[in-house]
NURO-274592 format. One record per residue (C-alpha): residue number from 1; x, y, z. Coordinates in steps of 0.02 Angstrom, whole numbers, plus 50000, padded with zeros to 5 digits. Example, Ala and Ser with C-alpha at 12.3 -4.5 7.8 and 13.67 -1.06 7.14 Angstrom:
<recs>
1; 50615; 49775; 50390 $
2; 50684; 49947; 50357 $
</recs>
This chain:
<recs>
1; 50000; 50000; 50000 $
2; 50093; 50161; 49958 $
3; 50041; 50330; 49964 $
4; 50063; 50332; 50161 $
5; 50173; 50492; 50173 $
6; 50116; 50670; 50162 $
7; 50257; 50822; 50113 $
8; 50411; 50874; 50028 $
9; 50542; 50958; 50171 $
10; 50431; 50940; 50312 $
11; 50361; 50769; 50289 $
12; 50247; 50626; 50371 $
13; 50216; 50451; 50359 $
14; 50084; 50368; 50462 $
15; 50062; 50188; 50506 $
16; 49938; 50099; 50590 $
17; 49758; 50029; 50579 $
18; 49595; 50066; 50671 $
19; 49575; 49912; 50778 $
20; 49763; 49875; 50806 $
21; 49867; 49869; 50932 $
22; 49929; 50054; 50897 $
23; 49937; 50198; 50765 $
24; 50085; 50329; 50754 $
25; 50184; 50444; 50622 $
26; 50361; 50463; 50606 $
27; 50401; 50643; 50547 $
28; 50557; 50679; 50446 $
29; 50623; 50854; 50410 $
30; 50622; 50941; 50592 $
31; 50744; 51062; 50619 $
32; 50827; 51024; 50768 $
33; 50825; 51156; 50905 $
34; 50651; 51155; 50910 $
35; 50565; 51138; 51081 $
36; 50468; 50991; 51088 $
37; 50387; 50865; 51213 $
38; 50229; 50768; 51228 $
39; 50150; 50884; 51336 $
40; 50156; 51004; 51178 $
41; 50061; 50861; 51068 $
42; 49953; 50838; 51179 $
43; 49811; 50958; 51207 $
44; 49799; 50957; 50984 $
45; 49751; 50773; 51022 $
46; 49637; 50808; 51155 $
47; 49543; 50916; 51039 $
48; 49516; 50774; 50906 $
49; 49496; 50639; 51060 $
50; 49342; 50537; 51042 $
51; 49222; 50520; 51163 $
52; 49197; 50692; 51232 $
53; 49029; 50716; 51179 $
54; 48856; 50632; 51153 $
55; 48853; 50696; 50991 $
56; 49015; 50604; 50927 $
57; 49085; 50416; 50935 $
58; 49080; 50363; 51102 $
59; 49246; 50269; 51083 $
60; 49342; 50300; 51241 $
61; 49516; 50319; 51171 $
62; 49640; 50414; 51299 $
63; 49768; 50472; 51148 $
64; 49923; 50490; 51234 $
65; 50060; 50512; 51132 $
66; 50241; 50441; 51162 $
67; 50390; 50516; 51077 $
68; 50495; 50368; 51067 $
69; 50644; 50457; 50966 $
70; 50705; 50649; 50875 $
71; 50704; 50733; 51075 $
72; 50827; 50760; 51180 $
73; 50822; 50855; 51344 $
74; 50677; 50943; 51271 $
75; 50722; 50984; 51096 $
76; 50737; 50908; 50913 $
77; 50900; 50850; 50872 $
78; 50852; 50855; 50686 $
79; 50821; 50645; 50670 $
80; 50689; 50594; 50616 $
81; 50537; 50613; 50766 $
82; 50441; 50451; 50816 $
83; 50272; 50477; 50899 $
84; 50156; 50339; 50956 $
85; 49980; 50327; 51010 $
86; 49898; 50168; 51085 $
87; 49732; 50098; 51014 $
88; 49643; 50049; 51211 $
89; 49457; 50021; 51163 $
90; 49447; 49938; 51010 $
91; 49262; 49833; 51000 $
92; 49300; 49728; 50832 $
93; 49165; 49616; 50884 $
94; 49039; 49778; 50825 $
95; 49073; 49728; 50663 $
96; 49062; 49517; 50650 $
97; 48892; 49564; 50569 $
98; 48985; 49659; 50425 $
99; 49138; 49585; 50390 $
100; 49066; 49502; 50201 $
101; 48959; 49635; 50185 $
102; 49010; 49804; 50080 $
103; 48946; 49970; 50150 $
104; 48885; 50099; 50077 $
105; 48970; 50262; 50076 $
106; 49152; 50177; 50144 $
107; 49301; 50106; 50058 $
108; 49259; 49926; 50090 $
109; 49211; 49889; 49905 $
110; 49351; 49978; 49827 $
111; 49481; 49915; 49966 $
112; 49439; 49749; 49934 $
113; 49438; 49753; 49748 $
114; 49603; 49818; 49737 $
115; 49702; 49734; 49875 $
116; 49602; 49568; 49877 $
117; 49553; 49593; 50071 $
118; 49507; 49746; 50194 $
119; 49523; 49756; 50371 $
120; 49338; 49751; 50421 $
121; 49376; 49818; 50593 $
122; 49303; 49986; 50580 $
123; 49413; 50029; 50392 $
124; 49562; 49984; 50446 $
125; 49667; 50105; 50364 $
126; 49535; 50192; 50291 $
127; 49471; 50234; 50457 $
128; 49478; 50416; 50510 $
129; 49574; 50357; 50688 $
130; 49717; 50403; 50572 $
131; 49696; 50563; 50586 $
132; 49755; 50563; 50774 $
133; 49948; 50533; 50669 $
134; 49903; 50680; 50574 $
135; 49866; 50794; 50708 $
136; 50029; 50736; 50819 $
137; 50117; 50771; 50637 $
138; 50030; 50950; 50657 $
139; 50075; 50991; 50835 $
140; 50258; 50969; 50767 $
141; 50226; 51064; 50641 $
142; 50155; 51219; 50750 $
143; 50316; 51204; 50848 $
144; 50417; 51254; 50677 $
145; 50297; 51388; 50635 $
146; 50312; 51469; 50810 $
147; 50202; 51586; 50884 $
148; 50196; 51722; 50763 $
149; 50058; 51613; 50655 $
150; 49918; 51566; 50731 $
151; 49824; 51412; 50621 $
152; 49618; 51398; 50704 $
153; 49482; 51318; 50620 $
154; 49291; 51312; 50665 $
155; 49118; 51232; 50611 $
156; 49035; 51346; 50496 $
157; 48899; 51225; 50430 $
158; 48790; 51067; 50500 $
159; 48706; 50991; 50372 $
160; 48597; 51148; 50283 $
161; 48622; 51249; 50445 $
162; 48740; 51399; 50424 $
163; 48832; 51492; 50576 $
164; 48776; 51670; 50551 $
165; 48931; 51794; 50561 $
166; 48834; 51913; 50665 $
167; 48886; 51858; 50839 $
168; 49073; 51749; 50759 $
169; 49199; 51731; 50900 $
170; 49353; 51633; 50907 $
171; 49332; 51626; 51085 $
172; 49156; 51543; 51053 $
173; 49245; 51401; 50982 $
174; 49328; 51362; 51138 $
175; 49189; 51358; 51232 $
176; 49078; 51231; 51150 $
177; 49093; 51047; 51091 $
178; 49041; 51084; 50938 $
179; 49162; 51196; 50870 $
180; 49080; 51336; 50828 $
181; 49086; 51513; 50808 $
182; 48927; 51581; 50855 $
183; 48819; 51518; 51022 $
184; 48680; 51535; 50929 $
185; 48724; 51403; 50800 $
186; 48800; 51287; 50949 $
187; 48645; 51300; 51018 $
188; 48529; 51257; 50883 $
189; 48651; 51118; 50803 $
190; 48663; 51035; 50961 $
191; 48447; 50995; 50956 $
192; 48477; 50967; 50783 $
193; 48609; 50819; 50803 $
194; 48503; 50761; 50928 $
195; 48365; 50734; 50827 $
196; 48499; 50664; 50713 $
197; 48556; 50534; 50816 $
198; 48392; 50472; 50884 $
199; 48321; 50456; 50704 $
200; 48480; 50309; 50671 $
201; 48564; 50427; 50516 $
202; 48694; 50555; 50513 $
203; 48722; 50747; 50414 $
204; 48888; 50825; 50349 $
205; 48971; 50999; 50368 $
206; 49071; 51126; 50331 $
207; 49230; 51175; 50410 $
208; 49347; 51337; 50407 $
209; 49513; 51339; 50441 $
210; 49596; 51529; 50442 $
211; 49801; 51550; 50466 $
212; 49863; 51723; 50517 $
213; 50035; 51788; 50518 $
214; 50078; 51707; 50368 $
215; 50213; 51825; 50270 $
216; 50216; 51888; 50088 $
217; 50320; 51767; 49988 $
218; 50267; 51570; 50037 $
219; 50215; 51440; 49882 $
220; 50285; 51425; 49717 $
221; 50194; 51468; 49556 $
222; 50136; 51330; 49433 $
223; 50164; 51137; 49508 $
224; 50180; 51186; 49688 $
225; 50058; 51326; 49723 $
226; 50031; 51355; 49910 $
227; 49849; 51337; 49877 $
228; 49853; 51180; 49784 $
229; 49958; 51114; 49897 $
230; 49837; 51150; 50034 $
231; 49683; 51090; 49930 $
232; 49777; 50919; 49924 $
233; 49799; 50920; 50089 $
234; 49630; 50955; 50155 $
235; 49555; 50851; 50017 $
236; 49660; 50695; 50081 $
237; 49568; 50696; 50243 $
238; 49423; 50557; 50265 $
239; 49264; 50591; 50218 $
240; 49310; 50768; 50140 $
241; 49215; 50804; 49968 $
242; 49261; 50964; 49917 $
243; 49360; 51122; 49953 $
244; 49378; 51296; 49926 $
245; 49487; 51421; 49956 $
246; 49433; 51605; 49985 $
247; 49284; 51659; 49914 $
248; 49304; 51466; 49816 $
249; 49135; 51419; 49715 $
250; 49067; 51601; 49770 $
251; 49180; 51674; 49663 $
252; 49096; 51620; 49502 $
253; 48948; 51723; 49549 $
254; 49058; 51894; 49575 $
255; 49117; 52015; 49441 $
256; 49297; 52058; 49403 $
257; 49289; 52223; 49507 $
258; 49207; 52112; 49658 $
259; 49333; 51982; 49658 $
260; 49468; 52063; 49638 $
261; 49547; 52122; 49808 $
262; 49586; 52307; 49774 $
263; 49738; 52382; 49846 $
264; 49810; 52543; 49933 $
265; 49982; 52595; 49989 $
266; 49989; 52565; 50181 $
267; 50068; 52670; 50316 $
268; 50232; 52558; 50277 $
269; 50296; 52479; 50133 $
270; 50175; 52349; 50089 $
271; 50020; 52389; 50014 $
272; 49835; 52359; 50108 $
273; 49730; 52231; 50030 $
274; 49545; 52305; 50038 $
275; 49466; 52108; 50034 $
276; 49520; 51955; 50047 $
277; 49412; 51835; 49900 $
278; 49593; 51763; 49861 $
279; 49595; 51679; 50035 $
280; 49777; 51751; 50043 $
281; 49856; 51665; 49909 $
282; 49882; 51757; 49742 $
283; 49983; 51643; 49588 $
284; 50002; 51529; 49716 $
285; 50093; 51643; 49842 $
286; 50045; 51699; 50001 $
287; 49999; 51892; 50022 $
288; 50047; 51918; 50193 $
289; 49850; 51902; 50223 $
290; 49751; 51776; 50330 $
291; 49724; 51614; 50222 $
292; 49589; 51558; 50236 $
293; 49509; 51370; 50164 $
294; 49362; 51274; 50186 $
295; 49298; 51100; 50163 $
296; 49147; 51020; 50162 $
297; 49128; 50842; 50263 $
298; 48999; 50703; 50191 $
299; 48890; 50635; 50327 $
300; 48934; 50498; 50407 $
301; 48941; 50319; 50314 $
302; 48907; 50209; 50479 $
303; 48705; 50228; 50525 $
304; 48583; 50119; 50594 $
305; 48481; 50138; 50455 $
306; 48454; 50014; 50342 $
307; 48529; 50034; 50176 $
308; 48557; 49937; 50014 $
309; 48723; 49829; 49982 $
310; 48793; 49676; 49907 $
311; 48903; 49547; 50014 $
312; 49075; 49489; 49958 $
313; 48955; 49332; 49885 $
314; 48889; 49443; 49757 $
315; 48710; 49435; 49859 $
316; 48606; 49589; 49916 $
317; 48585; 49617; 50051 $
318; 48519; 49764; 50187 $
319; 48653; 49852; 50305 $
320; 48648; 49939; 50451 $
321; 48814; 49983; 50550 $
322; 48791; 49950; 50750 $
323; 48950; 50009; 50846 $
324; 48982; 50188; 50913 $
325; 48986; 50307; 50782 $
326; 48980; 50515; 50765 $
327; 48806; 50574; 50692 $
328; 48923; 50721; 50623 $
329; 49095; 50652; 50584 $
330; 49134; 50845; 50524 $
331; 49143; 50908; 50723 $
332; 49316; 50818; 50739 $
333; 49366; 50859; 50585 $
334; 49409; 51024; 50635 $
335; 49574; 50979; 50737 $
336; 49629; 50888; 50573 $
337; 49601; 51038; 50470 $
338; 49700; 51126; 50550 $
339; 49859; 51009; 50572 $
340; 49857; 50985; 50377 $
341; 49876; 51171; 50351 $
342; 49986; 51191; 50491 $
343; 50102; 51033; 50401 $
344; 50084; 51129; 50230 $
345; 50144; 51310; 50301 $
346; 50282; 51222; 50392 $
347; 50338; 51144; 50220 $
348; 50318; 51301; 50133 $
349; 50422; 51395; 50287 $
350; 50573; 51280; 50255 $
351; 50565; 51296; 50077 $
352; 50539; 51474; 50085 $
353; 50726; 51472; 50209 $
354; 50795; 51372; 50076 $
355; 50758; 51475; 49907 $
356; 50809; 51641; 50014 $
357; 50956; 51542; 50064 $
358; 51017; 51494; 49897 $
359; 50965; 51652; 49800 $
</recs>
C-alpha cells in the first residue's frame, strides 16, 4: 500500500490501523533546536479525542502520545521524530455482522477490489482514527511555525444549517463541543444532532480553517502553488468532498471588480489589501494576508439505518452499521484541518529558508 506519506521538506508518514494494537507517524524534516515534548502534542490530540461528547463516537480512546525518538532534553536534534499513540478500546466484535458485507458510503468495496482483502475492523486504514497521526504530525509542525502564526479552524455549517457571522467569535469556539463560532448556531446544532442521532442517520458539514501571520512570499507558482498544495491536503482527509479556498465556488457568481481584492499603499511599505476573496494566496503565493480554506465533510457512512448493499458473495443484502459512531463526523474534523495546514505552512516555511538561502 503506498501513498502513506504526506510532504516534501517537512514530511509525514503514518502507520497503523483502526483496531490495532497502535497507530503513530514518524516525521522527517524537523529542524533540530526546536522545543518539543509530549505535553506540547498533547492538548491538539485532546481536541480530536473521541468520546467527549454525546454527539460524537463514544469510543473511549485516551490518545496519549509517546515520543519514542528525535528529543533530547527537550528539543529536536534534527532525526527523524517518532510519535506513538495506543489503540485501548477497540470493540472489533461491532462489526462480525459486517465483515462480508460492503457498506455503503466507505472504502470497503474499493479496498477489497484492489488489494484482495480489507480490514473490516472499523476501515482499517481507511478509518479516520488516522487522523490522530496527522494531528501529532501537526502539533510538530506548529512548533516550527512558532508563535507568530496562529492556524484555528471552526464549524461553519451542520448539514443545511449555516453559523451566522453576526455574533462569530474565536473565543466561542473554545467554549463549546461543537466547534463553533457563534452560540447561537451551537445551540441550535446541538437539538439538531440530537434529533439526528435518535432518528439512526447522520448529516455532513462545513469547516473553516483561517492562518494568520503568514508573510508575503510562501508557495511557488505553477506545480507547487501554496493553495494547491493545501487543497491536496485538506482534500486527503476522510470523508472530505470538496474544498475551497477564499471566496472558492462564490467566486463564480462575482464580477471582476468584486473579486478582485483592490489595493492601497499602507502606512509602511507593503500595500493594504481592501478584501480578501483570494483567501491570501495570489499565483500561488501567500499575500501576507490571513488564508483562509474550507471543506465540506459528507455525513457519516456508519448509521443504523438500513441501507442497500451487496456481500463479498455477490448477494444483496440490507446494512445497518451498529457500533459507536459520530452522527456528524465533520465536528472532529476540525482539529485535522488545521494540522494539515499547519504541516503545509511548515513545508512552505522551510522551503521558503531554503530558496532565500540559495538566491
Amino acid at each position: 500500500m503506498a501513498s502513506n506519506s504526506f510532504g516534501s521538506l517537512f514530511r509525514f508518514t503514518t502507520w497503523g490501523e483502526s483496531h490495532g494494537p497502535a497507530i503513530g507517524v514518524v516525521v522527517d524534516g524537523c529542524p533540530s533546536q526546536i522545543p518539543l515534548s509530549e505535553e506540547l502534542i498533547q492538548p491538539y490530540l485532546d481536541k480530536r479525542r473521541p468520546g467527549q461528547s454525546p454527539l460524537t463516537t463514544q469510543r473511549q480512546e485516551l490518545d496519549r502520545v509517546q515520543i519514542l525518538s528525535g528529543v533530547f532534553e527537550g528539543r529536536t536534534t534534527g532525526a527523524p521524530l517518532s510519535l506513538l499513540i495506543e489503540n485501548t478500546d477497540q470493540r472489533s466484535h461491532d462489526y462480525n455482522e459486517i465483515k462480508d458485507v460492503f457498506r455503503p458510503g466507505h472504502a470497503d468495496y474499493t479496498m477489497q477490489e484492489k488489494y484482495g482483502l480489507r480490514d473490516y475492523r472499523g476501515g482499517g486504514r481507511a478509518s479516520a482514527r488516522e487522523t490522530a497521526c496527522r494531528v501529532a504530525a501537526g502539533a510538530v509542525a506548529r512548533q516550527i511555525l512558532g508563535p507568530s502564526i496562529s492556524v484555528r479552524g471552526a464549524v461553519i455549517q451542520i448539514g443545511p444549517h449555516l453559523a451566522g457571522r453576526d455574533d462569530w467569535s474565536w473565543g466561542e469556539v473554545e467554549r463549546n463541543a461543537l466547534f463553533s463560532p457563534s452560540a447561537k448556531a451551537a445551540e441550535f446544532w446541538t437539538n439538531y444532532l440530537e434529533q439526528v442521532r435518535k432518528a439512526g442517520t447522520s448529516v455532513g458539514a462545513v469547516v473553516e480553517i483561517v492562518a494568520s501571520g503568514v508573510p508575503v512570499g510562501w508557495g511557488d507558482p505553477i506545480y507547487e502553488k501554496l493553495d494547491a498544495e493545501l487543497a491536496f491536503a485538506l482534500m486527503s482527509i476522510n470523508a472530505v468532498k470538496g474544498v475551497e479556498i477564499g471566496a472558492g465556488f462564490a467566486a463564480a457568481g462575482l464580477t471582476g471588480e468584486g473579486n478582485g481584492d483592490a489595493m492601497r499603499q499602507g502606512p509602511e511599505e507593503a500595500p493594504v489589501f481592501l478584501s480578501n476573496h483570494a483567501g491570501g494566496i495570489l499565483g500561488g503565493i501567500s499575500t501576507g494576508q490571513d488564508i483562509v480554506a474550507r471543506f465540506a465533510v459528507k455525513p457519516t457512512s456508519s448509521i443504523l439505518k438500513p441501507q442497500q448493499s451487496v456481500n463479498i458473495h455477490g448477494e444483496n443484502v440490507d446494512v445497518s452499521t451498529k457500533g459507536r459512531h459520530d452522527p456528524c463526523v465533520g465536528i472532529r474534523a476540525v482539529p485535522v484541518g488545521e494540522a494539515m495546514m499547519a504541516c503545509v505552512l511548515a513545508d512552505a516555511m522551510l522551503r521558503q529558508k531554503a530558496f532565500q538561502a540559495a538566491s
